[in-house]
N, C-alpha and C positions, 0 to 999 in steps of 0.2 A: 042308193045307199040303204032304203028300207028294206029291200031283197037279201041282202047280206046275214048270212047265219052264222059262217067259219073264216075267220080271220088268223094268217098267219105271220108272226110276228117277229124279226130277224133284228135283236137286239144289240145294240154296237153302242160305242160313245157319245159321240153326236149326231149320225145321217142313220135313222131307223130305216126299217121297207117293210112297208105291209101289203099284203094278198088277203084279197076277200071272194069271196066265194060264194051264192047264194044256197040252197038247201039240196039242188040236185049237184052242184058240184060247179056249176059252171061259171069261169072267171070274173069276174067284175072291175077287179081294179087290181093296180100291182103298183103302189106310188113307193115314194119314199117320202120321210118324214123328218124333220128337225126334230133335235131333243126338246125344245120347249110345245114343238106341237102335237108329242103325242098323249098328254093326259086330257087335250082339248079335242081332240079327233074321236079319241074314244068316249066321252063325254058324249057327244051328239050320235054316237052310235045307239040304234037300239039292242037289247041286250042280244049279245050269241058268246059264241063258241068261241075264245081264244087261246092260241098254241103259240107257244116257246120253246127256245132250247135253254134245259138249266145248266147256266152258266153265270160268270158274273152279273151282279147285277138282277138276275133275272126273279129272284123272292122280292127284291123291294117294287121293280114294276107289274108282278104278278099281283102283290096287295095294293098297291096302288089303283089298277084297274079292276080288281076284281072290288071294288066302293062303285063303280058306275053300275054292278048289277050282272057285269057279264062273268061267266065261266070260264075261268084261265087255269090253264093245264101247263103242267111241264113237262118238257120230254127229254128221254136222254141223247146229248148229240147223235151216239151210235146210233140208236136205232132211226132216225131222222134222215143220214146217209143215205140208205138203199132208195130214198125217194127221189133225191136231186139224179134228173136226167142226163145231163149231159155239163161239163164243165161247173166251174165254181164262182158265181155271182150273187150279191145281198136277192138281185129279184128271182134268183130260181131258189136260193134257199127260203126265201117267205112260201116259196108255191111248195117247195117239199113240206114244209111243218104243217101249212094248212091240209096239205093231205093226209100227211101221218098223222095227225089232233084226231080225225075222223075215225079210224080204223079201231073196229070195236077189239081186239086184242091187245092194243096198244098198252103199254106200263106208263104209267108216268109217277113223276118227282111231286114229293107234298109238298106244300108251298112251307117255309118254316116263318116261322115269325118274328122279330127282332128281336126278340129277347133268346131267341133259340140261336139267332146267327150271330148276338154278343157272348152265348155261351161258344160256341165253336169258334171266336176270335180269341179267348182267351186260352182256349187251347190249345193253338196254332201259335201264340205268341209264346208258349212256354217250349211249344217243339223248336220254333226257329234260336231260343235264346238257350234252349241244350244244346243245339248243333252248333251255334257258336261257342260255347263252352268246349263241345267232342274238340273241336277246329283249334283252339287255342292250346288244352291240353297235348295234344297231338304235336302242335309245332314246340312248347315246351320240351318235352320227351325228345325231338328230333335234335333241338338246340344243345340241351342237354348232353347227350347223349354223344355229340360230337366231340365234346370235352372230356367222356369217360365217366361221366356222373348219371349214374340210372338209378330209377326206381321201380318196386313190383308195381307191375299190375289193379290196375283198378283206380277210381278219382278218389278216392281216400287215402291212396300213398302217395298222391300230388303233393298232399299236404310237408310233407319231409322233404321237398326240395324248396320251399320257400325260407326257411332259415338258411339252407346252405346258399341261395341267392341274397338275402337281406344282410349275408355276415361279411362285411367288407373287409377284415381281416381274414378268411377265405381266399386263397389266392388261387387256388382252382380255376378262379373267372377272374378271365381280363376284364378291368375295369369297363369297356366298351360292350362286353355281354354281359355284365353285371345291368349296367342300365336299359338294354334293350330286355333282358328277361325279368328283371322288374317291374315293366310295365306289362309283360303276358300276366304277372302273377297276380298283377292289380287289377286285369281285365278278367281272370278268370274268379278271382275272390267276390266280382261286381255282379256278373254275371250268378254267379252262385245265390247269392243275397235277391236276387233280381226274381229267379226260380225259387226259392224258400218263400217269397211273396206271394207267391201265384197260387202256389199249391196250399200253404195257408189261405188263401181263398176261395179255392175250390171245395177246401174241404171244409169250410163254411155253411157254404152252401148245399153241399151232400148234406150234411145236418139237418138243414133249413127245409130240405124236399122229400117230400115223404117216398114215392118213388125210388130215389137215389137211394134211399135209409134202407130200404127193401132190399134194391139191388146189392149192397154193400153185404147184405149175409150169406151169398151166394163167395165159397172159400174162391180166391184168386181175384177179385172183383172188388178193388176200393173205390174210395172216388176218384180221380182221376178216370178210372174204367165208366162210374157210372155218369159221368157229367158228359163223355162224350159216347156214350147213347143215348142221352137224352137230347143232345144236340144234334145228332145225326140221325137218328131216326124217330120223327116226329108222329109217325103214324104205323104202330108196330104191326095195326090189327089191319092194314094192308098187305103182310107177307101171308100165305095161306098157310103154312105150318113153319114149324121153328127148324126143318131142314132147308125152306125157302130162305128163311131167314142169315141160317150160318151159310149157305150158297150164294147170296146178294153178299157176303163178306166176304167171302173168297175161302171160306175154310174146308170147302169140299173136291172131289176127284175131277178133274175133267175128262169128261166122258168124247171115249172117241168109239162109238157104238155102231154099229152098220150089222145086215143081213140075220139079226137075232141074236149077236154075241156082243155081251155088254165086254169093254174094252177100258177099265179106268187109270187117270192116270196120276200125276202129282197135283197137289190143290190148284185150283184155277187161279186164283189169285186176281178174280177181276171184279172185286168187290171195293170195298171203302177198307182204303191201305191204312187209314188210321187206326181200327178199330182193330185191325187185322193183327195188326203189331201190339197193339194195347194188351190185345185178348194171351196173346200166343206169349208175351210178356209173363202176364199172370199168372196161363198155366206152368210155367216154367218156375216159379216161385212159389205152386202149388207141390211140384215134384221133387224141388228140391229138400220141401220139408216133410214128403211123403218118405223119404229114400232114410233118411234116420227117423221115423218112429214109426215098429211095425205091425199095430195096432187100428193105423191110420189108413184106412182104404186098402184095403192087402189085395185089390183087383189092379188098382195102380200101378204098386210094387211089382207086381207080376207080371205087368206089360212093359216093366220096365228092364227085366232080365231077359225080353224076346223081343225088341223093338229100339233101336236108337236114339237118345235122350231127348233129339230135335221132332223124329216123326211120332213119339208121346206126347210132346207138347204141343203141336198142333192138331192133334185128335183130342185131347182132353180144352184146346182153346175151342172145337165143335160143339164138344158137349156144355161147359160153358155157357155159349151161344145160346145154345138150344133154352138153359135153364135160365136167361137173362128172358128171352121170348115168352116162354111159360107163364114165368113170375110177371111182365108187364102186362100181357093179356089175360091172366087167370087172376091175380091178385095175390098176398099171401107172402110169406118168406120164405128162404131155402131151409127146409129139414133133410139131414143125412139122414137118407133110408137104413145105413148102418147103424146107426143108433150112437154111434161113438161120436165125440167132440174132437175136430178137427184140428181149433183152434185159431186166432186171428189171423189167417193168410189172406193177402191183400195186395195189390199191386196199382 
């Protein structure tokens, strides 16, 4: 066990499996391990080299052990793949990570800290409790709709069919849909109350952080945008420029490039799907207030008379990107080069 340099590490519920390795490569051990024995194993290790795939779980046993002294790295599943030889077992995937940990091109995942993963649960909890809102509205409209009773477009004309459900003198609605869409309306008013909570505390906190407050002057970019990249990318000064940057988000071409001819195609989209959507959100609330005042970016407007409202918006959520990158790695807030005032656009 004192020969031991690169340890890899195949993180699961309870039956861990570690691979250890000494400094030329060659195997040592491939055990498995109970959950309660592995902050004691690593404990009597001396310090080296340990590889993960980031996945659940895997920031809090990355801080965990990296207190004994040793270097724990994360890796992304993908690139971990091309190692595993042959078939899919806990002891060949320990031997894949321990090799990939090694290999000096490797990328790896920052470890985030608990306070960064209690930030990204609370914006995961405001996503899953809109989706349930989309979900309910949705079978309203359907219920509705079956009776002849419709409404326009959008969750603020929701609101004008809860009086014609609450009016019991209404006979529109048999008493039996009256009380089943009663309760959608009392699910979806709950749920609403639920998100009004959240995002008042998100925007708390953009307040509270001097970062966020920065990022917040950049037009399309409020806090909801700024709390999850502060959550999601821990260490910005790891991307080598702010094109790496919008490309690890998915906002860039995917290149299908061979024999000298660059070949680009629609965005890759294999970046972090939250941000992706946040961003591309924004700049669509940047355009639509660019489109009535034409004082406001007249490069915008102009790519907006030779370009489709969707492939705007996700070229202006790149540039975005790029000036969110800028700003956390240089310092500083966003100034319109144009010199005009944009106005509070925010998303």
């Amino acid at each position: 066990m004192k020969d031991v340099t690169t340890i890899g590490l195949d993180l699961a519920k309870h039956v861990f499996q570690a691979f250890g390795a000494d400094a030329e490569g060659t195997p040592l051990f491939n055990r498995k391990l109970r959950r309660a024995e592995v902050l004691r194993f690593f404990e009597r290790l001396p310090p080296c080299l340990v590889g993960m795939e980031a996945c659940a779980s895997a920031h809090y046993w990355a801080r965990e052990i990296s207190a004994f002294g040793h270097d724990v790295r994360l890796l992304p599943p993908q690139y971990v793949k091309p190692f595993v030889k042959r078939g899919k077992t806990d002891a060949a995937d320990a031997e894949a990570i321990a090799e990939a940990v090694t290999r000096k091109t490797m990328r790896f995942v920052p470890v985030k800290t608990a306070e960064q993963q209690a930030a990204v649960m609370v914006l995961k909890t405001r996503a899953l409790l809109v989706r349930q809102r989309t979900q309910a509205i949705n079978a309203l409209r359907a219920h509705m709709g079956e009776l002849g009773i419709i409404a326009p477009t959008g969750i603020a004309n929701v609101k004008a069919l809860a009086p014609i459900i609450r009016d019991e003198e209404d006979t529109r609605l048999p008493p039996a849909a009256r009380f089943a869409l009663t309760e959608i309306i009392n699910q979806i008013e709950m749920l609403a109350t639920q998100i009004d909570k959240l995002e008042r505390e998100i925007v708390i906190q953009a307040k509270q952080d001097d970062e966020m407050r920065r990022l917040t002057t950049i037009p399309g970019v409020g806090a909801i945008i700024a709390m999850a990249v502060k959550a999601f990318v821990p260490d910005p000064a790891g991307f080598k420029s702010a094109r790496h940057f919008a490309a690890w988000i998915g906002l860039t071409p995917k290149a299908h490039s061979s024999g000298g001819k660059e070949r680009l195609g629609r965005i890759s989209k294999m970046g972090n799907p939250v941000l992706r959507s946040l961003l591309t959100t924004g700049a669509a609330s940047v355009l639509r207030h660019v489109q009535y005042r034409d004082r406001v970016w007249p490069w915008l407007k102009n790519m907006l008379t030779r370009r489709p409202f969707k492939v705007v918006a996700v070229a202006l959520a790149n540039k975005i990107a790029r000036m969110i990158w800028a700003l956390l790695i240089r310092g500083g807030i966003y100034r319109d080069p144009t010199g005009l005032e944009a106005g509070p656009i925010a998303a």
